[in-house]
C-alpha positions as CSV (number, residue, x, y, z in Angstrom):
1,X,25.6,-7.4,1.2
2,X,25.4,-7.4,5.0
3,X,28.3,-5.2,5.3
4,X,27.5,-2.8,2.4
5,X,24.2,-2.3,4.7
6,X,26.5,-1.4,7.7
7,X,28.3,1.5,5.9
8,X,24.5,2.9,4.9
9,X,23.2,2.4,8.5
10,X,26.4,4.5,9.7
11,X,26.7,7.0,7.0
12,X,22.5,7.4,8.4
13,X,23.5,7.6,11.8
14,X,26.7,10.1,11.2
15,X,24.5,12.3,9.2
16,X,21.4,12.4,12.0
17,X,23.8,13.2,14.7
18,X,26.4,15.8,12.3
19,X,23.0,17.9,10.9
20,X,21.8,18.0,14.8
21,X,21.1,21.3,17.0
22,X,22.2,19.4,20.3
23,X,18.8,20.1,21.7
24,X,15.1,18.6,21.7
25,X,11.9,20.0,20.4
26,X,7.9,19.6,21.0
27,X,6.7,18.0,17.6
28,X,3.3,18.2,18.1
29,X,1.7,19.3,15.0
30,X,1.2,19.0,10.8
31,X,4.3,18.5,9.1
32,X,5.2,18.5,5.5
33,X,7.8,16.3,4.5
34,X,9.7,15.6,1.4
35,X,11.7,12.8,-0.4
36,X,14.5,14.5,-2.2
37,X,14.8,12.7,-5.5
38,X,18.6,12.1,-7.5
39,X,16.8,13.9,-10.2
40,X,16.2,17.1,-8.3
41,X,12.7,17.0,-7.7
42,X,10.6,15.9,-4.8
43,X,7.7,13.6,-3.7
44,X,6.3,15.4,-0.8
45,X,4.1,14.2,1.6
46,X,1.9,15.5,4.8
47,X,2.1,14.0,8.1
48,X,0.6,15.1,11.7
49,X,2.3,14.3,15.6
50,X,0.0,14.1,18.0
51,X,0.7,13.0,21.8
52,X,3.2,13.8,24.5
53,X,6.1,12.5,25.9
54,X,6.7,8.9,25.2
55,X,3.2,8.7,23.8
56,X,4.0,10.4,20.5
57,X,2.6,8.6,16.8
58,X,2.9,10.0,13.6
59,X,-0.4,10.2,10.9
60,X,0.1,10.4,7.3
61,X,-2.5,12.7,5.7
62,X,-4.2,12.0,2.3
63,X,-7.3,13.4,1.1
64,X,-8.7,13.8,3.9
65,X,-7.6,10.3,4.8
66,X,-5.7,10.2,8.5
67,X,-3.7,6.8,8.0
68,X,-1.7,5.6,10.9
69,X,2.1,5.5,10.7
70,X,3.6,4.5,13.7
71,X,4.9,5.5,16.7
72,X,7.5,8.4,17.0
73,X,10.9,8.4,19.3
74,X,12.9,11.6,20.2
75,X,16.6,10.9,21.5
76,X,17.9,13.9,22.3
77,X,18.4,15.9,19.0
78,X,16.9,12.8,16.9
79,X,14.0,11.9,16.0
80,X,12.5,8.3,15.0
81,X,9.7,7.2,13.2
82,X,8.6,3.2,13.4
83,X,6.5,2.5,10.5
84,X,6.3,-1.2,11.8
85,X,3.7,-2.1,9.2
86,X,6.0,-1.8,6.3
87,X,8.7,-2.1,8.4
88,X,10.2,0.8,7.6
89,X,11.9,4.0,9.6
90,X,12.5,7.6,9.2
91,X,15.6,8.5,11.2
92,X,15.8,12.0,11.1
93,X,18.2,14.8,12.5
94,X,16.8,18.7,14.4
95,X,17.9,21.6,12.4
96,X,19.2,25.3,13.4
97,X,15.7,26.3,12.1
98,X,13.8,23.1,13.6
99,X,13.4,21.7,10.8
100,X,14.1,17.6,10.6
101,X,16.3,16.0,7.7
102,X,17.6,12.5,7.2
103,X,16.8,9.2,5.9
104,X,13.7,6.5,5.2
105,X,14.9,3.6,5.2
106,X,14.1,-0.1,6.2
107,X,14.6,-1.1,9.9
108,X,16.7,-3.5,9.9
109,X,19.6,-1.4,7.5
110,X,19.0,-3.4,4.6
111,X,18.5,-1.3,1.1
112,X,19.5,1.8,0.4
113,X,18.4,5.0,2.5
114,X,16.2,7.8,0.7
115,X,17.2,11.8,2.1
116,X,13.9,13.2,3.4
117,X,13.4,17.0,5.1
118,X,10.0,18.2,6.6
119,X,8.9,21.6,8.0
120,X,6.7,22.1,10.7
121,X,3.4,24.1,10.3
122,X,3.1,24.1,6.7
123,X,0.0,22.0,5.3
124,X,0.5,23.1,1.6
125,X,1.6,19.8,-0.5
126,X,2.9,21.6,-3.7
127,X,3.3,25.4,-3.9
128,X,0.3,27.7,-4.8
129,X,1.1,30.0,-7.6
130,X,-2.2,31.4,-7.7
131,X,-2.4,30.5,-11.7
132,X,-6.5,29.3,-11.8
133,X,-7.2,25.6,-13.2
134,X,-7.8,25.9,-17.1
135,X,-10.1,23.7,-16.8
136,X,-12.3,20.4,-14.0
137,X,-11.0,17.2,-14.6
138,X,-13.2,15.3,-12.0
139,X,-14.3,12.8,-13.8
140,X,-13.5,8.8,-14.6
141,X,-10.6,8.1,-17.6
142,X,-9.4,5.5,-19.5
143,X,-5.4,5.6,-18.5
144,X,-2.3,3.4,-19.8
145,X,0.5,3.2,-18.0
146,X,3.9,2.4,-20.0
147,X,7.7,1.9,-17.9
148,X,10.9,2.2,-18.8
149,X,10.8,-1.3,-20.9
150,X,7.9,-0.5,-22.4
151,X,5.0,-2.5,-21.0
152,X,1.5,-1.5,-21.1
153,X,-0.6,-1.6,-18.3
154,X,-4.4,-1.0,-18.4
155,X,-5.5,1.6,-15.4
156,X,-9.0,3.7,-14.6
157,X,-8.3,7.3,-13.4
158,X,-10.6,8.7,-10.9
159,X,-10.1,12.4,-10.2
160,X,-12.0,14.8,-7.9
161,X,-11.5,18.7,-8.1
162,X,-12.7,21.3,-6.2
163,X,-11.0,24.5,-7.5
164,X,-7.8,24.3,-7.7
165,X,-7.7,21.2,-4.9
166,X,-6.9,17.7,-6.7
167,X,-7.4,14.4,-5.1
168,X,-7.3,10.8,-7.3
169,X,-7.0,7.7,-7.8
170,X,-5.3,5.2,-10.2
171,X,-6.9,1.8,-10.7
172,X,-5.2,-1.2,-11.8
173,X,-6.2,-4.7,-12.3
174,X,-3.9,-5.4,-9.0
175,X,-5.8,-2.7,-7.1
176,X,-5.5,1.0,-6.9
177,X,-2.9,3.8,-5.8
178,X,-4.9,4.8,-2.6
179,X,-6.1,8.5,-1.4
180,X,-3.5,10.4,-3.6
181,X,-3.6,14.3,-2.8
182,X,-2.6,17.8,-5.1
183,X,-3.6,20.9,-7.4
184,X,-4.2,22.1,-10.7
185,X,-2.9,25.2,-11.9
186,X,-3.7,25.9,-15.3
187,X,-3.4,23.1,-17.7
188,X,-0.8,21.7,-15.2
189,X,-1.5,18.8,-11.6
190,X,0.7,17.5,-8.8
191,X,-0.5,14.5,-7.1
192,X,1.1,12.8,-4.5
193,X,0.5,9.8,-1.9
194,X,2.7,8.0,1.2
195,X,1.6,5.5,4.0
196,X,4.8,4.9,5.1
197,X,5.2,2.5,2.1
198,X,6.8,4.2,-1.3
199,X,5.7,7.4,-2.3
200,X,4.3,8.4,-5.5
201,X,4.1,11.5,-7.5
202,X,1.9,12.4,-10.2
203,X,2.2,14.7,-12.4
204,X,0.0,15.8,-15.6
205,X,-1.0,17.9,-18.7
206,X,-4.3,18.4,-19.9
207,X,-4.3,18.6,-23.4
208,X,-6.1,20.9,-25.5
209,X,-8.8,17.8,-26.3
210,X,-8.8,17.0,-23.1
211,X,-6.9,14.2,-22.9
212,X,-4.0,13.7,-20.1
213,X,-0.8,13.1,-20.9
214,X,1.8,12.4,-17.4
215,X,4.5,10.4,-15.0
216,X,4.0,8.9,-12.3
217,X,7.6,9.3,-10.1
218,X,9.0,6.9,-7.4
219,X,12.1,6.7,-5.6
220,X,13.4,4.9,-8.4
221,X,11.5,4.5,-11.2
222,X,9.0,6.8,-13.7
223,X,6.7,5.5,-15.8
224,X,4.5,7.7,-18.4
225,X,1.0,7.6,-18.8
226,X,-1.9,8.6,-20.9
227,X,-5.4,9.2,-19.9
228,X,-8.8,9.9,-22.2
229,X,-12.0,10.8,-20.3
230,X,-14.7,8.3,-19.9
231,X,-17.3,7.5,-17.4
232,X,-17.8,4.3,-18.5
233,X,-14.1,3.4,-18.0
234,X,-13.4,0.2,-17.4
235,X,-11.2,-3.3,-16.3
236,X,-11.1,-6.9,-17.1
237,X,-13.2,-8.9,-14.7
238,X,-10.9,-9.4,-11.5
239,X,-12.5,-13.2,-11.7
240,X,-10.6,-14.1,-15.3
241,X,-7.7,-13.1,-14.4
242,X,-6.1,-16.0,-12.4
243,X,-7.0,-19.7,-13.0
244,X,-7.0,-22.9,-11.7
245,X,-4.9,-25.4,-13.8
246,X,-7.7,-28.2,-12.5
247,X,-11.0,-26.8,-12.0
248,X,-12.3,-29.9,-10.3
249,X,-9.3,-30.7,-8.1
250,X,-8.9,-30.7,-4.3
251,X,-6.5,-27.7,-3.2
252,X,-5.3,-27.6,0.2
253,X,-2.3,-25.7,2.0
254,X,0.6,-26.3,4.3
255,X,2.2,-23.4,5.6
256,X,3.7,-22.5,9.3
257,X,1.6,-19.3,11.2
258,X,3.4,-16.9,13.1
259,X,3.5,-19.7,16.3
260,X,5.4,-22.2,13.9
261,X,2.6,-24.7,13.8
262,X,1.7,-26.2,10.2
263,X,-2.1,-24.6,9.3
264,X,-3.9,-27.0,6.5
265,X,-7.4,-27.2,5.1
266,X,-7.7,-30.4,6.9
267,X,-7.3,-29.1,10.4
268,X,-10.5,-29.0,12.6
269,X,-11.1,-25.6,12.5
270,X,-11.7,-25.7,8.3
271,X,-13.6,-29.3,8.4
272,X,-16.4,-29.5,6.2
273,X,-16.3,-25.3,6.0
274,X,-16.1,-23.1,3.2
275,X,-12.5,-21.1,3.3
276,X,-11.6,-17.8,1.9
277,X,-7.8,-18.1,1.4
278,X,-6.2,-14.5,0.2
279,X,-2.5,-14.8,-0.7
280,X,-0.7,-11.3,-0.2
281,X,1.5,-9.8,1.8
282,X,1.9,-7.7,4.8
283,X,4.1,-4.6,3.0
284,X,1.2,-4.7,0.3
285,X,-0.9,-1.1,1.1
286,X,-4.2,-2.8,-1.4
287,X,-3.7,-6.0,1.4
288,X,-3.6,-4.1,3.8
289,X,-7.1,-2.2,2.6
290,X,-8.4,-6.1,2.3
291,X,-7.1,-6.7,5.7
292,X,-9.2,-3.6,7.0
293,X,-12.3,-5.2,5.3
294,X,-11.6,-9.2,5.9
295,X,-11.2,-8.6,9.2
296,X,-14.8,-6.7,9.7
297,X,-16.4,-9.0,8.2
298,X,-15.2,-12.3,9.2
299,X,-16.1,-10.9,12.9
300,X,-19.8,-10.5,11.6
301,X,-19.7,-13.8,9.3
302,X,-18.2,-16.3,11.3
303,X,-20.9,-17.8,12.7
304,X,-22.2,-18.9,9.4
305,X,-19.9,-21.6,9.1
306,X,-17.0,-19.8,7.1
307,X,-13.6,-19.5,7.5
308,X,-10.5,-16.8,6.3
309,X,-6.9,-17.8,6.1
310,X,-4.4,-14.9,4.5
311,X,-1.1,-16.6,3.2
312,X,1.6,-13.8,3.6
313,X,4.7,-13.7,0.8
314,X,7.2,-11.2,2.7
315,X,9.8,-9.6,1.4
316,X,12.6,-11.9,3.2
317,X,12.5,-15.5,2.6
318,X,13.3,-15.8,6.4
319,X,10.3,-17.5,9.0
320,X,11.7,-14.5,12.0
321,X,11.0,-11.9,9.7
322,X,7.6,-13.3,8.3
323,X,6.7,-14.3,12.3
324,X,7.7,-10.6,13.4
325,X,5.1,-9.1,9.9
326,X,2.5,-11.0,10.7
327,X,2.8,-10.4,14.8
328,X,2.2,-6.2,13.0
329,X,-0.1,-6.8,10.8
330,X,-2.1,-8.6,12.8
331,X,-1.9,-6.0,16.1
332,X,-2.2,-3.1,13.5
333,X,-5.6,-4.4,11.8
334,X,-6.9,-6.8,14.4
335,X,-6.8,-9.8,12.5
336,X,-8.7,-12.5,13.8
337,X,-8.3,-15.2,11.6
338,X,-5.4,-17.5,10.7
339,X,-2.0,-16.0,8.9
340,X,0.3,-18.4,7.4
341,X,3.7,-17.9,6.0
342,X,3.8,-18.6,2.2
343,X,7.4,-17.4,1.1
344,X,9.5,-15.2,-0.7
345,X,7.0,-12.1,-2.3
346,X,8.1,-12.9,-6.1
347,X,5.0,-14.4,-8.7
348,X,6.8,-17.5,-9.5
349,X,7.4,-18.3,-5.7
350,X,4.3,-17.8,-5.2
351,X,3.4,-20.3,-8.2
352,X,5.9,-23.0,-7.0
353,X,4.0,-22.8,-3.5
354,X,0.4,-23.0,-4.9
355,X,1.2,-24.8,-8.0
356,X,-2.8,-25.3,-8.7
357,X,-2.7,-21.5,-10.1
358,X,-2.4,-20.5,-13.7
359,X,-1.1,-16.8,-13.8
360,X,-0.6,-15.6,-11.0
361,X,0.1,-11.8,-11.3
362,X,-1.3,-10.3,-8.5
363,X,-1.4,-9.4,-4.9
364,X,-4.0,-9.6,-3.5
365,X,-5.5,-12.8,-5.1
366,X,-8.4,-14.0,-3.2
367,X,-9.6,-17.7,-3.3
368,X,-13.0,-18.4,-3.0
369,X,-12.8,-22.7,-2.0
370,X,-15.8,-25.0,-1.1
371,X,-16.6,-26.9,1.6
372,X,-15.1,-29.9,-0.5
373,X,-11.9,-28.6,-0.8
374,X,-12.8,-27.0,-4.2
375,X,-11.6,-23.8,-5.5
376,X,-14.5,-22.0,-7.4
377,X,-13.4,-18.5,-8.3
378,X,-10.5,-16.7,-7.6
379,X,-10.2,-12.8,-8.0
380,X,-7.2,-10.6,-8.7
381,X,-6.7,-7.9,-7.0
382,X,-9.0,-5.6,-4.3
383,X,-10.4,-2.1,-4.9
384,X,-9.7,-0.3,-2.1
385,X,-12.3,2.4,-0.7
386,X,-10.4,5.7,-2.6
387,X,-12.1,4.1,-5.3
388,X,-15.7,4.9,-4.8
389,X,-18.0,2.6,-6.5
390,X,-15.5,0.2,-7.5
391,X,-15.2,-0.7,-3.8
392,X,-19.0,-0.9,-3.5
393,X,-19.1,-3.1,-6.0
394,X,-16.2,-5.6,-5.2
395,X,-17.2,-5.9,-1.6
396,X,-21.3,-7.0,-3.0
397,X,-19.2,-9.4,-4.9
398,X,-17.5,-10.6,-2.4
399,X,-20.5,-11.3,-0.6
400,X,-22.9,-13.0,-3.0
401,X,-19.9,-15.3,-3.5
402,X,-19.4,-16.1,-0.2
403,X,-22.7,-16.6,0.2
404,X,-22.5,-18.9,-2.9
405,X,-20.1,-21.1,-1.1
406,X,-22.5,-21.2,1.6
407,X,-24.8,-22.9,0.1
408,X,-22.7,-26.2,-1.6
């Protein structure tokens, strides 16, 4: 394995420097980049450099969303993005025309590489034929999702059109697909979304009831999907969905932080306190929307008497890597309370570590525990802000349970 990485990480390197001009370029400015798929398609993407000199950092750009992606590194006639969040890189060559083209790709080599181009000054996402939208979708739908094996999975569409300009969101029981950006042309839409994570593409056609019928495209996988509109659309309570085997039971934790010290609910810092516990991970985009909130409002909500502890399953079952994640993810969303390190990120690790669950499916999964060590709801999942009211209503949730736990 470790050598089949080695031959990617050349054949990367070999093509950055081979596809080169020889010479540097200011890359100040929007971008619009472009995963080239083995199918022949594309997912593209739109991304801005700001800065100067060594002070360059890239921003993806989604609905009017500016997300941070990480700094940016130009050696000579290469160019380097460090998307240390997901720990990911785009390593990317200059062109004859100044274009960039090379490879995302994890840092450390491991994985396979993706082939990515971009082209400066160009903010249009998909191609404008001029063809006027048949019709407004901008509403709420009911949506299934169905992959390659055919499993079902429940979602809630939420589209928003002006004109021809399409932005969305898909809603699962695990969370949503984030600010997702695109058009409509005719009875034809392109949406697409990247944080620096894994792209998606969507793609759809209204039908003539009105119905949607679609795929949603990754790197390496397509799933199909359905869609009927209704308002009124909507998901299994994110409180049923994971259980405790023994509703009465005392749960506690032992896991290592990020300075290799044991953290457990017995510790001085939890005693007789009510602890929010979130298990997730920190290459999870819906944990890292729960990060953005948890770590608001434990700053404001401290001081009650309540604590926050976020158990991180990476995707290496190696205490470095989780330590050097958390280190990230804590400097890129200012985490002030306690991370530990939990494990490998696959649901029956995660059941093996906190064997008090039943079904867990989910990350985030959020555990609201007393100040007698007693887990009294747990919630699946965390509705980030693209969607709307379904984030208003999680995070007033959230808060008469905390304040629930408060009170015992």
């Amino acid at each position: 394995m470790i050598k089949k990485s080695i031959v990617l990480f050349s054949t990367i390197l070999l093509f950055v420097i081979h596809s080169a001009t020889g010479q540097s370029i200011a890359l100040g400015g929007k971008w619009r980049g472009s995963f080239l798929l083995d199918s022949g398609g594309e997912i593209p993407f739109n991304f801005e450099i700001t800065g100067n000199g060594s002070g360059l950092n890239l921003h993806f750009l989604n609905a009017g969303e500016i997300y941070p992606g990480g700094s940016v590194i130009q050696k000579g006639d290469s160019v380097y993005v460090y998307m240390n969040q997901f720990d990911n890189l785009l390593a990317l060559g200059i062109q004859p025309d100044h274009s960039l083209k090379g490879f995302f790709r994890k840092q450390n080599g491991m994985g396979e590489p993706f082939r990515v181009t971009a082209s400066r000054n160009n903010t249009d996402r998909f191609p404008v034929t001029g063809v006027q939208p048949a019709t407004n979708i901008s509403s709420r739908y009911d949506v299934v999702f169905t992959n390659a094996a055919g499993k079902q999975t429940p979602a809630i569409g939420i589209f928003k059109q002006t004109g021809r300009t399409l932005s969305g969101t898909f809603l699962r029981a695990s969370g949503d697909s984030r600010y997702s950006e695109g058009l409509i042309e005719g009875n034809q839409f392109s949406l697409s979304v990247f944080i620096g994570y894994s792209p998606l593409l969507y793609t759809g056609t209204i039908n003539a009831d009105g119905s949607i019928t679609g795929k949603q495209i990754g790197l390496k996988t397509v799933q199909t999907f359905t869609a009927v509109k209704n308002e009124d659309a909507k998901l299994p309570d994110g409180y049923s969905l994971t259980t405790v085997k023994e509703k009465e039971s005392r749960f506690n934790i032992a896991f290592k932080n990020a300075a290799g010290k044991t953290i457990t609910l017995d510790d001085t810092r939890y005693k007789n306190k009510p602890v929010i516990v979130t298990i997730g991970g920190t290459w999870c985009p819906n944990c890292a929307d729960e990060a953005s909130f948890l770590s608001s409002w434990y700053r404001k909500n401290q001081q009650r008497g309540i604590e926050v502890i976020a158990i991180q399953f990476e995707i290496m079952d190696d205490f470095q890597y989780a330590q050097q994640q958390m280190l990230r993810f804590k400097k890129r969303f200012n985490v002030p309370y306690e991370q530990v390190f939990g494990g490998l990120a696959k649901n029956e690790e995660v059941q093996k570590a906190l064997p008090a669950l039943e079904k867990f499916n989910s990350y985030p999964t959020t555990l609201f525990i007393d100040s007698k060590r007693v887990i009294r709801k747990v919630h699946t999942g965390f509705s980030g802000p693209a969607t709307g009211k379904f984030y208003t209503d999680l995070i007033r949730s959230f808060n008469e349970t905390a304040d629930l736990l408060l009170k015992k």
